[in-house]
C-alpha positions in Angstrom: 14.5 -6.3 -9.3 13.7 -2.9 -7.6 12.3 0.1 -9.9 11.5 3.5 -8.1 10.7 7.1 -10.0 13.2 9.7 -9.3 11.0 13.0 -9.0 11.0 14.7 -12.4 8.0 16.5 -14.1 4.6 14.6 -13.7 5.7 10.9 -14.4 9.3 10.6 -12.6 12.5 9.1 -14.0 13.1 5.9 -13.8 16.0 4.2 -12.2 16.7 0.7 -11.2 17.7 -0.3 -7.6 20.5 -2.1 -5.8 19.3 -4.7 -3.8 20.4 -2.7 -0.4 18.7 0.6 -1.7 21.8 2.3 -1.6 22.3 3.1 -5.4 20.4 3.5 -8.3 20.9 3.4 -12.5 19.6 5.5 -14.9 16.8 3.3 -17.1 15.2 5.7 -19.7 17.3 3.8 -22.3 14.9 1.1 -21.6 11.8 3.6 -20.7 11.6 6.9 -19.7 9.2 6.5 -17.0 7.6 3.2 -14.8 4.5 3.5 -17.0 6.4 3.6 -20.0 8.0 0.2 -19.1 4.7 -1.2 -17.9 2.7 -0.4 -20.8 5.8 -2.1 -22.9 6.5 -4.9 -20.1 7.2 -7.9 -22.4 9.9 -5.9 -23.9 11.1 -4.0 -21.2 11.1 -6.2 -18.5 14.0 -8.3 -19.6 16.0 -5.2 -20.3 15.7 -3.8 -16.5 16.3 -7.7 -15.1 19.7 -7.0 -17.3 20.3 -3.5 -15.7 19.6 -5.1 -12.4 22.1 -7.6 -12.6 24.5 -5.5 -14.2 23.9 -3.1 -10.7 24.6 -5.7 -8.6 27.9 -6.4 -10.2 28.9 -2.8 -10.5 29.5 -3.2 -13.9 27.1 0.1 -15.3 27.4 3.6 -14.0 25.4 4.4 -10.8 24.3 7.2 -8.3 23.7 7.5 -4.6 20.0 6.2 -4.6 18.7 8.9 -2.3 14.7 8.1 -0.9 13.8 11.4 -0.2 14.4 12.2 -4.4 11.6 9.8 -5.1 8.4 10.1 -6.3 5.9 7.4 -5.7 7.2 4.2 -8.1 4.0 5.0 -10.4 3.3 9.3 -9.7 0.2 8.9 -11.0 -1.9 6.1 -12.8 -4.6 5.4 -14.3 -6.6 3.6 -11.2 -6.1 2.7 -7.6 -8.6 0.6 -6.7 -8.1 -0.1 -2.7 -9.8 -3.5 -1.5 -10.6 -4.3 2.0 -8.9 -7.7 2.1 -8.3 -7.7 5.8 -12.2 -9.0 6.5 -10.9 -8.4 11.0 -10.8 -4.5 10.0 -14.3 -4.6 8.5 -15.8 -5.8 11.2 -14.2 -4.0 13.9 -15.6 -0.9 11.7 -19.3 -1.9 11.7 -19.4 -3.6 15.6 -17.7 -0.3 16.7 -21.2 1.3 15.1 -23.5 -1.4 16.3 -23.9 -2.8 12.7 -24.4 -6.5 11.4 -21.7 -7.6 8.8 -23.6 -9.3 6.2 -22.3 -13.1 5.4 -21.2 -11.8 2.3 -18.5 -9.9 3.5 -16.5 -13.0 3.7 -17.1 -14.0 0.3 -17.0 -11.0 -1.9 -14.2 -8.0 -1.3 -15.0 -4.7 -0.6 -13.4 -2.3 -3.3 -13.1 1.8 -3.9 -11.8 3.5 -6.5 -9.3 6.0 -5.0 -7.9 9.0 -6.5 -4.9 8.3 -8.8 -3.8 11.4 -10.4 -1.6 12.8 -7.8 0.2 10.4 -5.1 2.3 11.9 -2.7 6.2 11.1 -2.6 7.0 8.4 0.2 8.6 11.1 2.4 6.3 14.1 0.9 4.4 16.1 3.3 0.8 15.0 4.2 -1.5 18.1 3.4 -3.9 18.8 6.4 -6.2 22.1 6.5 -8.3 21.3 9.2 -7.7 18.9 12.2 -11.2 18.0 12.9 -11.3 16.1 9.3 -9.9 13.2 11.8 -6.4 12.4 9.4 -5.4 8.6 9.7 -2.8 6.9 8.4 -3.4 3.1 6.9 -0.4 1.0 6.4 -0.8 -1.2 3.3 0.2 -3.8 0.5 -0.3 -2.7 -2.8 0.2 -4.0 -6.5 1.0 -2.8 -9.8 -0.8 -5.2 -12.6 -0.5 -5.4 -16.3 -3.3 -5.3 -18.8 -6.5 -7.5 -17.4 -8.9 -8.4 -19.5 -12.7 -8.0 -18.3 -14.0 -10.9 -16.7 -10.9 -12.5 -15.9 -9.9 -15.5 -13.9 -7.8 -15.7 -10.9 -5.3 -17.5 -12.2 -5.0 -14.7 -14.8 -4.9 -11.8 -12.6 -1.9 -13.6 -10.5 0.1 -13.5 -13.6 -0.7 -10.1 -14.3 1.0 -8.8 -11.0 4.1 -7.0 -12.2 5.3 -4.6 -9.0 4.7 -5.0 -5.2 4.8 -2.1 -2.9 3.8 -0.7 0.2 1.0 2.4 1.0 -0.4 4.6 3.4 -3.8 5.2 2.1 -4.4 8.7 3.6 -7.9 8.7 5.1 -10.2 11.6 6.9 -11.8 9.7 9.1 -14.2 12.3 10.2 -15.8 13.2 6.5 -16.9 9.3 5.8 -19.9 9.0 7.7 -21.3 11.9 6.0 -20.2 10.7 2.3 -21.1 7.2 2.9 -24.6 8.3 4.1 -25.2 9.8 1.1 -24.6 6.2 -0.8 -22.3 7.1 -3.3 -19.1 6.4 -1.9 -15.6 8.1 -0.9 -14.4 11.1 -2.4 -13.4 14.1 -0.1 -12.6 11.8 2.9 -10.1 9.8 0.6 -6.9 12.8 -0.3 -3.9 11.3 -2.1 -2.0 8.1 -0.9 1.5 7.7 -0.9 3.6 4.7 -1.6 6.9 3.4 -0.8 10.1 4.6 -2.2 11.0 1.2 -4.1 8.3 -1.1 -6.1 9.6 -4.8 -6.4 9.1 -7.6 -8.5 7.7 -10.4 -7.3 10.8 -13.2 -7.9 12.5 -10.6 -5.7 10.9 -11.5 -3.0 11.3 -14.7 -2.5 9.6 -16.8 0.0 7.9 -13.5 1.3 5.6 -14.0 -2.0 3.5 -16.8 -2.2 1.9 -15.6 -5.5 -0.9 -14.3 -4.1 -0.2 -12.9 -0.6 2.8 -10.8 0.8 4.2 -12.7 4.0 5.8 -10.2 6.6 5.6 -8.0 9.5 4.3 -4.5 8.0 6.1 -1.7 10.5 4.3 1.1 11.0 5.4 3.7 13.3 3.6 6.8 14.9 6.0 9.4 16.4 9.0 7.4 16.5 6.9 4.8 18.3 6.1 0.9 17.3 2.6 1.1 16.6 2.1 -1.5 14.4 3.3 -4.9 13.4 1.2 -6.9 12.0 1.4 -9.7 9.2 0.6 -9.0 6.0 -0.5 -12.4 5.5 -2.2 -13.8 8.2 -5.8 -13.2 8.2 -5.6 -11.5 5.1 -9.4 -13.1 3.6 -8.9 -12.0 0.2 -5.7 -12.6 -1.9 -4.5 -10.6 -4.5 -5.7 -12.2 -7.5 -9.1 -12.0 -6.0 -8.7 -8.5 -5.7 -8.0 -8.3 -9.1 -10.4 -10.3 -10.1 -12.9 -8.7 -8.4 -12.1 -5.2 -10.0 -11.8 -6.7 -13.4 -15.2 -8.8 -13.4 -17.1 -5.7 -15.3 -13.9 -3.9 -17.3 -10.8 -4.4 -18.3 -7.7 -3.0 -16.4 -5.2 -1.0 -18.1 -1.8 -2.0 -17.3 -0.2 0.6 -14.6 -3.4 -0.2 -11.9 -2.8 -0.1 -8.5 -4.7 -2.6 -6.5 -4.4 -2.0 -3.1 -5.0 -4.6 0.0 -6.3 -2.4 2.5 -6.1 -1.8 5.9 -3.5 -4.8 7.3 -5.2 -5.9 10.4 -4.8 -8.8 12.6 -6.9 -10.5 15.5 -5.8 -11.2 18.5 -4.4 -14.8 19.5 -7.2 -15.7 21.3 -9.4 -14.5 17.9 -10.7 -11.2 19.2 -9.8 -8.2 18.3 -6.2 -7.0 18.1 -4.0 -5.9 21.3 -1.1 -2.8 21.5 2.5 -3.6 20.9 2.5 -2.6 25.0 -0.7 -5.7 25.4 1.7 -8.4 24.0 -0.4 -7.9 20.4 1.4 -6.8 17.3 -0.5 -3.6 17.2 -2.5 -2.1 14.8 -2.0 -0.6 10.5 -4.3 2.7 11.7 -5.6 4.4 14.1 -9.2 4.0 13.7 -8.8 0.1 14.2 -7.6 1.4 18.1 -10.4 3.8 18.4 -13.4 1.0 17.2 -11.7 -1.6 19.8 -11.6 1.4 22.3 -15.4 1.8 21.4 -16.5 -1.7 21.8 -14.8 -2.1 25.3 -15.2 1.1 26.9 -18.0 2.8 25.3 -16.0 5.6 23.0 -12.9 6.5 21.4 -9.6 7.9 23.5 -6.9 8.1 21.3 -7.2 10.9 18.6 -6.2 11.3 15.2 -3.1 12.6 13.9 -2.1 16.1 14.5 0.1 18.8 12.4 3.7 17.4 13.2 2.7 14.1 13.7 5.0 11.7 11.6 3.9 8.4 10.6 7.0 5.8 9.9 5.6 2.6 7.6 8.4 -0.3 6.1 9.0 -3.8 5.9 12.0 -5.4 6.6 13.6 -8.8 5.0 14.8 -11.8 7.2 18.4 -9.6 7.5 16.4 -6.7 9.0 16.9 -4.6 5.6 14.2 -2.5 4.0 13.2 -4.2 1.3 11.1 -1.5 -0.3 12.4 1.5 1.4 10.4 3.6 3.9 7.7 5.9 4.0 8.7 8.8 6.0 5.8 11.5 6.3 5.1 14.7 8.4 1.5 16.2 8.4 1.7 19.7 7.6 
């Protein structure tokens, strides 16, 4: 099934969604809001499959399902913690500033706790007072989990995945170095994310879910232009029960956590770094990834951040070309 939060008051309304995103049922007789249902999942859950179904047939009332009403699926939560599961990104990152990545990279995730108390809508403005912060966008995967107990396994964290979605984890590019320096991590140079329109349940995806790993081309555009393309699934180091597992090895994870896969980034076929949709490659999730390869072959950066007016276009589509979790659709303002 697919669940998306109308925007009303802090938390949204919830609504169930048809299939081909085109309409929507009202679902606070099952729970007022997408937290509500996931803090209640083993009763609500089979309630909403029901609504679903009944959507589909066209047997309950329904509205125009409208992606520019929504709020992110989850408004706010109670964490986002964004992995770096794409290990390529990493170290285009650190041999773009001359750095070593330590062996352990590839065996234990990189994780930050973003900031989870006010997403942005899917088609919401991006808030930018000052261009030289360096704005980038970072085209994503992202789950919604259920309770986690501390210290739990893999195989428990992959059957707490609830919701998949999609996110573009805002970044300033320009106020890292300065935060990171100071060894305490990001805080000013992470401003809210946003996420896609519709969040879907795994069995909804079909072969695209593995149970661990989302398998399709994540679209991301820049301008009305392909700039990205890449699969969500190849090269992706760290699955998202590791992810999970990871966050959860020290405390427990209240259900409603968003546990995000990071930057998707691919190599290139002949295992270097990645090439431009116009190079034959599939392109790249952000813009940073094209500044560090611009860096390691020609000495600096060319292509700049985004500017006011910019809009940055991020979706997935299904084997049928439809959007299976709608679209993110943002302007910086």
């Amino acid at each position: 099934m697919k669940l998306a939060s109308l925007k009303h008051g802090r938390d949204g309304r919830l609504v169930v969604v048809s299939r081909d995103l085109t309409r929507c049922a009202d679902a606070s007789h099952v729970a007022p809001t997408l937290q509500s249902a996931l803090d209640n999942w083993k009763r609500a859950e089979p309630r909403l499959q029901t609504l679903a179904e009944e959507v589909e047939l066209g047997s309950v009332p329904t509205e125009r399902f409208h992606e520019h009403e929504c709020a992110s699926p989850l408004p706010r939560a109670y964490q986002w913690a964004d992995g770096s599961a794409y290990v390529n990104h990493v170290e285009l990152v650190r041999k773009a500033r001359g750095a070593d990545m330590p062996a352990t990279f590839w065996t234990d995730p990189l994780m930050y706790q973003g900031g989870s108390d006010t997403f942005l809508g899917p088609r919401d403005v991006i808030p930018l007072a000052d261009e030289s912060w360096g704005c980038d966008m970072e085209g994503e995967v992202a789950v919604i989990v259920g309770d986690v107990r501390g210290g739990a396994t893999v195989d428990e964290a992959q059957k707490a995945i609830r919701l998949v979605m999609l996110a573009n984890d805002v970044s300033l590019r320009n106020l890292i170095p300065n935060e990171l320096a100071k060894g305490f991590g990001f805080f000013q140079s992470k401003p809210s994310s946003a996420f896609s329109p519709v969040a879907v349940t795994p069995d909804e995806l079909g072969p695209m879910w593995d149970g661990a790993r989302l398998n399709g081309a994540l679209n991301v555009k820049l301008n009305g232009e392909l700039f990205g393309k890449a699969s969500t699934k190849v090269d992706m180091t760290f699955d998202f029960p590791a992810l999970i597992a990871h966050a959860a090895k020290t405390r427990s994870l209240s259900a409603g956590t968003i546990v995000g896969s990071g930057t998707v980034s691919n190599r290139g076929e002949d295992g270097g770094p990645g090439k431009a949709i116009a190079e034959g490659g599939v392109g790249y999730s952000c813009i940073a990834e094209v500044r560090m390869i611009e860096t390691i072959n020609q000495g600096a950066p060319k292509t700049g951040f985004l500017k006011r007016g910019d809009r940055v276009e991020i979706e997935m589509l299904d084997s049928k070309s439809h959007s299976i979790f709608g679209r993110i659709d943002q302007v910086v303002g």
